[in-house]
C-alpha positions as CSV (number, residue, x, y, z in Angstrom):
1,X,261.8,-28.6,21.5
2,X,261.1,-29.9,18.3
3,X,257.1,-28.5,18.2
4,X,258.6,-25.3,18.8
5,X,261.2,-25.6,16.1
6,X,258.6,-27.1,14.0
7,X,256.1,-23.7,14.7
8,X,259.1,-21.5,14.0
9,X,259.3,-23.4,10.2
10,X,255.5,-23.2,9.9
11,X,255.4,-19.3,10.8
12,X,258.5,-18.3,8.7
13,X,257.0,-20.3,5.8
14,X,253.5,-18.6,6.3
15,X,255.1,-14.6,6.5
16,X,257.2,-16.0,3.2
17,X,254.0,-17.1,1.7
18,X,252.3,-14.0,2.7
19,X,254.9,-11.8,0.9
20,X,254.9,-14.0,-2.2
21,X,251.2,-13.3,-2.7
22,X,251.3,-9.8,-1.9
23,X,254.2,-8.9,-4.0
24,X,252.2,-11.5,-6.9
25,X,249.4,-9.4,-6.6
26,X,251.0,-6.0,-6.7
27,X,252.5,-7.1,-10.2
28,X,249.4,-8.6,-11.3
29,X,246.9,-6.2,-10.7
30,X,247.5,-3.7,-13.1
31,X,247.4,-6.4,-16.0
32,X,244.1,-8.6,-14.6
33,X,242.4,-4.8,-14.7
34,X,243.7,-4.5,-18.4
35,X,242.9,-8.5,-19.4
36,X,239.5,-8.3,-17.8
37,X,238.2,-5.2,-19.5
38,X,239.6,-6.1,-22.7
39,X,242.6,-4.5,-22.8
40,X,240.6,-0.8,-22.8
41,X,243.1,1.4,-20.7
42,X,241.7,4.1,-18.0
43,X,243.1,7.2,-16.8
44,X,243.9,5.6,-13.5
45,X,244.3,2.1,-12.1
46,X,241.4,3.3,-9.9
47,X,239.2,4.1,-12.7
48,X,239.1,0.9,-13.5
49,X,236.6,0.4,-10.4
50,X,233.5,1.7,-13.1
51,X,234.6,-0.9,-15.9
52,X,234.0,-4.4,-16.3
53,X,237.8,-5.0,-13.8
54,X,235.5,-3.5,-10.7
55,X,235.2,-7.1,-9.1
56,X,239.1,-7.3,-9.6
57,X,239.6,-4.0,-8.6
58,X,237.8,-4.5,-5.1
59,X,239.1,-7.7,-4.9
60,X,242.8,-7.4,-5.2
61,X,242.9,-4.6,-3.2
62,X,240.2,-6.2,0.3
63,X,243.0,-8.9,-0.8
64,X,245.9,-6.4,0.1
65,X,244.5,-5.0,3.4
66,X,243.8,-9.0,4.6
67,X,247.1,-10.3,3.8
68,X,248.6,-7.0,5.6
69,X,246.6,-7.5,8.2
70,X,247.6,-11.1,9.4
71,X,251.2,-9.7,8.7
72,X,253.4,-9.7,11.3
73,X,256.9,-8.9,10.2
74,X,259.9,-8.7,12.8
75,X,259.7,-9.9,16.1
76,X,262.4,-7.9,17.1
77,X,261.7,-4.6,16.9
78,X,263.6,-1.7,18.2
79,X,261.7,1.0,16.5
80,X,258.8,3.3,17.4
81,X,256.5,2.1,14.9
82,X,256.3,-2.0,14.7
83,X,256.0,-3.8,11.5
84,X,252.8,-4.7,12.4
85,X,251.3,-1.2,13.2
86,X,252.5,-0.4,9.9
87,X,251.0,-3.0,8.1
88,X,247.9,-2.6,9.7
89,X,247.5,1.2,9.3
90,X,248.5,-0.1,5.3
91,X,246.0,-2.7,5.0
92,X,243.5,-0.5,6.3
93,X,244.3,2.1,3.6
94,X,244.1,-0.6,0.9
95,X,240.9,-1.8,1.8
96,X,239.3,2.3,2.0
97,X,240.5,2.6,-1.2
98,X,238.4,-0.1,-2.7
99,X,235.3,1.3,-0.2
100,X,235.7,5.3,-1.6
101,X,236.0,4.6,-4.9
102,X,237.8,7.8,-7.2
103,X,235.2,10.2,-8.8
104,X,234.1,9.3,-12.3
105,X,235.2,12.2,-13.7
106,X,236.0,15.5,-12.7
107,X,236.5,18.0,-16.2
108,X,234.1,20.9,-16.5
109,X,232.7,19.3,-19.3
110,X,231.8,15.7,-17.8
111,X,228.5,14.7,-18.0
112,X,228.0,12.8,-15.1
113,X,223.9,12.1,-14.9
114,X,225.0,10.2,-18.8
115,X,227.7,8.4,-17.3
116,X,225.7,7.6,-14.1
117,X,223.1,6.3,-16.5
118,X,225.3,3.9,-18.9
119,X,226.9,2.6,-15.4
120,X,223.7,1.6,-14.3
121,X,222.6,0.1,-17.4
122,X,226.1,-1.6,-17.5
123,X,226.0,-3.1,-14.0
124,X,222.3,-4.8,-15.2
125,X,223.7,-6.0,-18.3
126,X,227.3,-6.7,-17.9
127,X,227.6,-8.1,-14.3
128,X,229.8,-4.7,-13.5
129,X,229.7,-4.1,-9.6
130,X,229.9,-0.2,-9.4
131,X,227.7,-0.3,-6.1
132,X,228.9,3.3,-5.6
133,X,228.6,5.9,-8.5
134,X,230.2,9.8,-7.8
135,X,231.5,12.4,-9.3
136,X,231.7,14.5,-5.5
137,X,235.6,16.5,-5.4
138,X,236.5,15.9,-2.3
139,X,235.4,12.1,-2.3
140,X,238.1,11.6,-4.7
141,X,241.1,13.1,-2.9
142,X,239.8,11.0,0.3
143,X,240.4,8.4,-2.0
144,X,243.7,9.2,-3.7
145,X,245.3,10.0,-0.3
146,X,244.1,6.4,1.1
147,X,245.6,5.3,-2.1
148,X,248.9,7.3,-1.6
149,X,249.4,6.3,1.9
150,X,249.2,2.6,1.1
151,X,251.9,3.0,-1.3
152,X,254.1,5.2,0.7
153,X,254.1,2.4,3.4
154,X,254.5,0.2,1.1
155,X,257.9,1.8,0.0
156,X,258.8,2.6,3.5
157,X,258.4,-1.3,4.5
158,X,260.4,-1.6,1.0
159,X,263.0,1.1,2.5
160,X,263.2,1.0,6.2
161,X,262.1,-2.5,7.3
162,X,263.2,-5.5,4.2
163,X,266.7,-3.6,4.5
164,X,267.1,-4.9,8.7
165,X,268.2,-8.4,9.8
166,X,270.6,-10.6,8.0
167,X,270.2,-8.5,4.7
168,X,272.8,-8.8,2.2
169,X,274.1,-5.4,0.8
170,X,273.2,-5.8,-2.4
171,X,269.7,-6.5,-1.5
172,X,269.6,-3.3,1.1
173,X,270.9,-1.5,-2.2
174,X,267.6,-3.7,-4.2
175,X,265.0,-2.7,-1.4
176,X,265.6,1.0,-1.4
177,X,266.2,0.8,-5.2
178,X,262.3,-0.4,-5.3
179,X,261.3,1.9,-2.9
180,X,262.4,4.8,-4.5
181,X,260.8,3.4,-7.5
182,X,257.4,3.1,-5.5
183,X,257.8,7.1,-4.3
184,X,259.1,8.6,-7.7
185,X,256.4,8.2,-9.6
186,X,253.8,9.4,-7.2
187,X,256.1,12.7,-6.6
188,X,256.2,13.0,-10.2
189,X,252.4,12.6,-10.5
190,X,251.9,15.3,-7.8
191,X,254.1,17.8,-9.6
192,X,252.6,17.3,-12.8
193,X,249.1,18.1,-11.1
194,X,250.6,20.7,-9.5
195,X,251.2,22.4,-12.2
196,X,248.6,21.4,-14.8
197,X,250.8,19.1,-17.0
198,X,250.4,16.2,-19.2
199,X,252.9,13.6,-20.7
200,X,249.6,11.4,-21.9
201,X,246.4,10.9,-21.2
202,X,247.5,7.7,-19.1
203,X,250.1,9.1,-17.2
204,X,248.8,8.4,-14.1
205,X,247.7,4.9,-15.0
206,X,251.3,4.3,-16.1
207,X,253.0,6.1,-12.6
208,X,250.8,3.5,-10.6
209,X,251.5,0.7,-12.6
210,X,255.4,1.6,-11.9
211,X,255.1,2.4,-8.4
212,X,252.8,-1.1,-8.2
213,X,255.5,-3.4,-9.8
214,X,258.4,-2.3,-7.7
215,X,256.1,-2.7,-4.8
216,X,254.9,-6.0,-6.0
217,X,258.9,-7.6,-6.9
218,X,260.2,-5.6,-3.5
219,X,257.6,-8.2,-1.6
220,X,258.0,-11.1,-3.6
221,X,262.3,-10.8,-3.7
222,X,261.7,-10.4,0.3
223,X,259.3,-13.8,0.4
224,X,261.9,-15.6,-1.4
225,X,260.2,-16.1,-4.5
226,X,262.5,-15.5,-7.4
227,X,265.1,-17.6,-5.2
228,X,265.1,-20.3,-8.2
229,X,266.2,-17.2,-10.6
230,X,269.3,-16.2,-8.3
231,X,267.2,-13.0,-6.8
């Protein structure tokens, strides 16, 4: 009796540790991309994969799909759709997005063959891994949708699944707060592409840094990890 006790501890510890560095991450990533290529700011997060952050880039994110992998969630599921299905089907998404990188630029007046040329000479000289150079259309929205869908499960773990169990109503309120946060920027990135707008020329950088945060402190308040703080 007191193994299994004992086994119960180790696993809730290990799906609290598991959400502590997922939600770490999520917060992180945005600002390790900015530290480690000296604070020069991209149009995307995932633009960032062609600068001197590409190692960071791929890593944070094969990092995601791992941890969401070995996730289990609750045992006690009464929906469809398990925790784990989701996580996995999230994880997977994470980790496509680091394989198919974004296009390296798609304006009518890019010059691709110049930046295909510096990125090489880059990659020799300044340790940059940017295995994978393209500038192909529909490469890019394969991987902006993987990149979408992550976060959209993301939000929905944030909106559907932290909120069951013994869940206090103020955190219910907290984890569809975050989730919403996760969806409204991507919605609002979608409608300004829709209709050819710009705020500035980082707004998409700045809507996935938002939607990242309240994914990252949505999985690090649900892993116990601002406990000390009263969260």
């Amino acid at each position: 009796m007191e193994n299994k006790q004992q086994q119960v501890v180790d696993t809730t510890m290990s799906y609290l540790t598991l959400r502590k560095l997922l939600g770490t991450l999520g917060i992180l990533l945005p600002i390790l991309l900015l530290i480690f290529n000296e604070f020069k700011v991209q149009a995307s997060i995932s633009h960032f994969y062609y600068t001197k952050s590409s190692v960071v880039f791929t890593s944070i994110l094969f990092a995601f799909g791992l941890f969401l992998f070995s996730y289990r969630g609750r045992l006690k599921e009464t929906e469809l759709v398990s925790d784990k299905t989701l996580t996995n089907i999230g994880g997977l998404l994470a980790i496509l997005t680091a394989l198919i990188p974004t296009a390296v630029c798609q304006l009518d007046n890019c010059n691709f063959t110049s930046f295909q040329s510096k990125l090489s000479t880059l990659s020799l000289e300044e340790g940059i891994s940017t295995l994978f150079i393209h500038n192909d259309k529909w490469i890019g929205v394969i991987h902006l949708l993987c990149a979408v869908g992550f976060l959209t499960i993301m939000g929905w773990m944030s909106f559907n699944r932290f909120t069951k169990g013994n869940t206090t109503a103020n955190k219910k309120i907290f984890y569809r707060v975050c989730a919403f946060m996760v969806w409204l920027p991507i919605i609002a990135l979608g409608v300004l592409m829709k209709f050819d707008l710009k705020l500035t020329n980082y707004d998409i950088f700045i809507g996935e840094w938002i939607s990242l945060f309240f994914f990252g402190i949505s999985w690090l308040v649900k892993g116990k990890g601002l406990e000390k703080f009263g969260v």
